[in-house]
C-alpha positions in Angstrom: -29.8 14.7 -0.5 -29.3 11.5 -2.6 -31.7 9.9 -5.6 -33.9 7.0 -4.6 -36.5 7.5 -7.0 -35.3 7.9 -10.6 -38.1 8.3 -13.6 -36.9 7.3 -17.3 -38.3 7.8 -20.3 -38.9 4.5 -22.2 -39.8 4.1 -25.9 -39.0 2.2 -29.5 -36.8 5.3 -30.5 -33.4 4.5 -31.5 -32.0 6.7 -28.3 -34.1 4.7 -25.9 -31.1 2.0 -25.0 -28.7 4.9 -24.3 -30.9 6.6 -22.3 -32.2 3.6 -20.1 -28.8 2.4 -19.6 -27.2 5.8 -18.2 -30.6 5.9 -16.1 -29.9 2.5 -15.0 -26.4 3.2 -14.4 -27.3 6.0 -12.0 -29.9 4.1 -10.4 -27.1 1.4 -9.6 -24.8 4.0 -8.3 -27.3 5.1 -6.0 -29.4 2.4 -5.1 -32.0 4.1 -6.3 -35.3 2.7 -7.5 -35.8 3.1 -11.4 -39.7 3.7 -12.7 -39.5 3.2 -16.7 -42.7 5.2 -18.1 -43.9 4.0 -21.6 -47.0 5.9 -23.3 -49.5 5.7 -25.9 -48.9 9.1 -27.5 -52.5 9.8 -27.0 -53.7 12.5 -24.7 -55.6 11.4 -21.1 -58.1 13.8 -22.4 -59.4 11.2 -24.7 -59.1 8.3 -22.4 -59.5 10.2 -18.5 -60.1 7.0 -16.9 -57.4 5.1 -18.7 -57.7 2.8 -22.1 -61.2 1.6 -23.1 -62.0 0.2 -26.6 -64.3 -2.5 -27.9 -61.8 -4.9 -29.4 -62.3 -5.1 -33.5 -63.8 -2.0 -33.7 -62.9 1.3 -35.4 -60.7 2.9 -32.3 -59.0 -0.7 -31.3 -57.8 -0.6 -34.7 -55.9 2.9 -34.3 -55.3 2.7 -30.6 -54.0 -0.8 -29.3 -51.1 -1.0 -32.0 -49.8 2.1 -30.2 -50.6 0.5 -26.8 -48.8 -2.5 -27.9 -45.6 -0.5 -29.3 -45.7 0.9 -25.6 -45.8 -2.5 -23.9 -43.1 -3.7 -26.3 -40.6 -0.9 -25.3 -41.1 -1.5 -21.7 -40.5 -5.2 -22.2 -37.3 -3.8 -23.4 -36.8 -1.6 -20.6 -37.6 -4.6 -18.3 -34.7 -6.4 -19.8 -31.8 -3.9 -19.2 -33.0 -3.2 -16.2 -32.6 -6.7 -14.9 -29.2 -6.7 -16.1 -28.1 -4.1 -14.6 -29.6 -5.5 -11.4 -31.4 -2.3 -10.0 -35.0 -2.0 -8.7 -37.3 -1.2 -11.4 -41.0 -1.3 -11.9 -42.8 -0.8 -15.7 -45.4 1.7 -15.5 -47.5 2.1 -19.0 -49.5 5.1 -19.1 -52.4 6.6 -21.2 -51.3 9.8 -22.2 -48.6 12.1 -23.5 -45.0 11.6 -23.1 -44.3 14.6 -21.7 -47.8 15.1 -19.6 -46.9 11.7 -18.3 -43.6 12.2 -17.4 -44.4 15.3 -15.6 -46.9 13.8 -13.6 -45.0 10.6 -12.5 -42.2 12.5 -12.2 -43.6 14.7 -9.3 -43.1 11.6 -7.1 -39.1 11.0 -7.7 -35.9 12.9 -7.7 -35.2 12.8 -11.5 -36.6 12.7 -14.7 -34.1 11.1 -17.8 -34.9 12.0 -21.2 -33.7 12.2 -24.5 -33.2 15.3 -26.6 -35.7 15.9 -29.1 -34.0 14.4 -32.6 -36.0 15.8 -35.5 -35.0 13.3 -37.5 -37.1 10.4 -35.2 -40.1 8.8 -37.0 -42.1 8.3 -33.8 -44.0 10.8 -33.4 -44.6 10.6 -29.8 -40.8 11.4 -29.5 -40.9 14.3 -30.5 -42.4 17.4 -28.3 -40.2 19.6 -26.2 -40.0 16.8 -24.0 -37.3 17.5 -21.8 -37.9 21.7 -21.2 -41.6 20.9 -20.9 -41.0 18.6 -18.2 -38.2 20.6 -16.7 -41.3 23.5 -16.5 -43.9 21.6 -15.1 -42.6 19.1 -12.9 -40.6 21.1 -10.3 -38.0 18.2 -10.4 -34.3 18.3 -11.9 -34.5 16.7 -16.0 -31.5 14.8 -17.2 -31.0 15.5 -20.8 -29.4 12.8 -22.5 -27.9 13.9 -25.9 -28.7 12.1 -29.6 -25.0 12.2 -29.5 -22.8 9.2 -27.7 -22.4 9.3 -24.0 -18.7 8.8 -23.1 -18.3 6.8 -20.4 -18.7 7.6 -17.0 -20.8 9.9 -17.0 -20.7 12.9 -13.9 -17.3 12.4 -13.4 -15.9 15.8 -14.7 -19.0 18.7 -14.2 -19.6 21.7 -15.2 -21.6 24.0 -13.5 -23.2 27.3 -15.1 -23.5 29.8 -12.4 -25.3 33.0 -12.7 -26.2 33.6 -8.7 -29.8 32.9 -9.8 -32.4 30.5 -8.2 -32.4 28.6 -11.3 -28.3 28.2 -11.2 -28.7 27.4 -7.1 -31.5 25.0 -8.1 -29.5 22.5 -10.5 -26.7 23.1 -8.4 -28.6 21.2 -5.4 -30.0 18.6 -7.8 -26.5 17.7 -8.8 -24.9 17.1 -5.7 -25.5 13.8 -5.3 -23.7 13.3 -8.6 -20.9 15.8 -7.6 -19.9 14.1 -4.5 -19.0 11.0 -7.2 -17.3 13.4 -9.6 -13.1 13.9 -9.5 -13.3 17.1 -11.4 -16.5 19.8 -10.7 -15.8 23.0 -11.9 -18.4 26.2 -11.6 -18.2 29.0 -14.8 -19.5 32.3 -14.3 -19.9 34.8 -17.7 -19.2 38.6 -17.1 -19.4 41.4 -19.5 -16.3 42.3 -21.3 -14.9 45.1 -19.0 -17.1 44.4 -15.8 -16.3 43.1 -12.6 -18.5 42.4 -9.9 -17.9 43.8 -6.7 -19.9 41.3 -4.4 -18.0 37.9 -6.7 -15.7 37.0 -4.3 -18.2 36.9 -1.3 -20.3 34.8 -3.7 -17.6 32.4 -4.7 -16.6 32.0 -1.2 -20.2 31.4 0.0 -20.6 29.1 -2.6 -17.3 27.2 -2.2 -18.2 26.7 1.6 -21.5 25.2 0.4 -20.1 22.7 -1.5 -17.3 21.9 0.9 -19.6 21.1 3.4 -21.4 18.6 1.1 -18.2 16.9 -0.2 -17.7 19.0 -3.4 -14.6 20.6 -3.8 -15.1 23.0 -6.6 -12.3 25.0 -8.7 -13.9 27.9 -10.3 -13.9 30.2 -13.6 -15.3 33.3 -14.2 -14.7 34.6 -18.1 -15.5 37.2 -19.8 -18.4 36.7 -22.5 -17.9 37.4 -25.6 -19.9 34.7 -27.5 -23.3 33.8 -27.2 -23.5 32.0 -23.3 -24.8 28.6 -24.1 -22.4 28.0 -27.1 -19.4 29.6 -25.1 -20.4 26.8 -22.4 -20.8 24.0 -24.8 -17.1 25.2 -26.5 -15.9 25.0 -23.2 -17.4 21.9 -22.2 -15.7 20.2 -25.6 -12.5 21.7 -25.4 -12.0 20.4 -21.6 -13.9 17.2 -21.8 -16.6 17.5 -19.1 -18.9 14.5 -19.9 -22.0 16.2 -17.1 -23.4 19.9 -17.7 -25.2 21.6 -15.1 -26.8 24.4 -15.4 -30.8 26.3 -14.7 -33.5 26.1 -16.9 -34.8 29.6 -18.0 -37.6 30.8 -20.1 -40.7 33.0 -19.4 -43.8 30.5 -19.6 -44.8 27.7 -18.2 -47.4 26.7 -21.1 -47.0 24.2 -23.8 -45.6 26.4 -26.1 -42.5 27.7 -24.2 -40.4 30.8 -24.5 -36.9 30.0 -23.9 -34.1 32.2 -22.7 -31.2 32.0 -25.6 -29.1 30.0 -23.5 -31.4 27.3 -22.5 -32.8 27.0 -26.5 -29.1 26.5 -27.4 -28.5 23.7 -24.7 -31.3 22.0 -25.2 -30.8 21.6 -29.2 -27.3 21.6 -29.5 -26.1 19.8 -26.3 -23.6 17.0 -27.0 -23.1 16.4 -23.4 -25.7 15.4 -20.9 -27.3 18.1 -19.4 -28.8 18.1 -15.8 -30.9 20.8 -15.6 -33.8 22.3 -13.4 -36.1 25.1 -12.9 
């Protein structure tokens, strides 16, 4: 598989430059086509057939600075775009960020957006974007950390294997970033004291896999002691990976999601970026 179609997030938040340029970078790298989607903040529900308002009245007043604000950013988006001389196209939707990007999203191989950062004034920013999308969109979500980026980005990845469909999932979705990489390593956690009888089978399986789609893999398995998503984000740190991969876990798919411990900790206290899918 390779990415032709690549989705990005695009708004007036202070993370939006760092997140459209690693999309763009990808896109470049791949010749892949970059969609930037820029939203009103205001549900479909309210406008199902798209934006309608009587200019100078009440609901123009509220509603078309926010429309403009959405225009503006993908102005913006337009602009780095160019320079990085990829294919885009500017799509500005009615709706949530995260209903949007979900939807659109459907129709390409990746969805880039930003960790949610608390301390944003915009409120459309901020909304479980990235886990809700992850959820409902059946496509791989590139979490790009408030944190800086280092450059060159996907060249050393870890991968967080568990043998689950999840793990296999994000596994796939990174392979066409993989096959760029000159480091990819795959961590397993193991109880303290427990081996698994069937791990070298998998590991071999695995390592086949990836051979026979141009990744040559080292791999780790470590006993955990630690909470799983910090003891992978230690790790991450203290070898400099600059690419996470790993499955997205919780146990709902409704707005209001219930994370598995290791996907909350990711998510909030990533300083990497995280490809991730469900």
């Amino acid at each position: 598989m390779s990415y032709r179609t690549i989705v990005v997030h695009v708004d007036e938040s202070r993370h939006a430059p760092k997140r459209i340029g690693l999309a763009a970078r990808l896109a470049g790298e791949h010749d892949a086509h970059l969609v930037g989607v820029a939203v009103t903040g205001i549900s479909r529900e309210v406008f199902p057939h798209g934006y309608h308002t009587r200019p100078g009245s009440l609901e123009a007043s509220y509603f078309e600075p926010l429309r403009e604000a959405a225009s503006r950013a993908l102005e913006a988006f337009g602009v780095l775009a160019a320079e990085a001389g990829v294919s885009y196209e500017k799509r500005l939707i009615c709706d949530l960020a995260s209903e949007a990007l979900a939807r659109i999203g459907r129709f390409a191989d990746l969805v880039v957006a930003s960790q949610d950062d608390p301390s944003e004034a915009l409120a459309d920013t901020i909304g479980r974007i990235p886990e809700y999308v992850a959820f409902t969109c059946a496509r791989p979500v590139l979490l790009v950390p408030c944190a800086p980026v280092m450059h060159g980005m996907g060249r050393h990845v870890l991968v967080a294997w568990n043998g689950s469909k999840e793990a296999s999932r994000a596994l796939v979705a990174a392979l066409p970033v993989m096959r760029r990489a000159v480091r990819v390593t795959v961590v397993a956690f193991r109880p303290s004291g427990e081996a698994d009888p069937d791990e070298p089978q998998q590991q071999a399986d695995l390592a086949a896999f990836l051979a026979r789609h141009e990744v040559q893999a080292d791999f780790l398995v470590l006993e955990r002691h630690v909470d799983g998503g910090r003891a992978l984000l230690e790790l991450a740190q203290r070898e400099v990976y600059n690419l996470l991969v790993m499955g997205c876990y919780g146990h709902s798919q409704f707005r209001e999601l219930f994370l598995g411990g290791v996907t909350r900790t990711l998510l909030h206290d990533a300083t990497l970026p995280v490809l991730m899918a469900r």
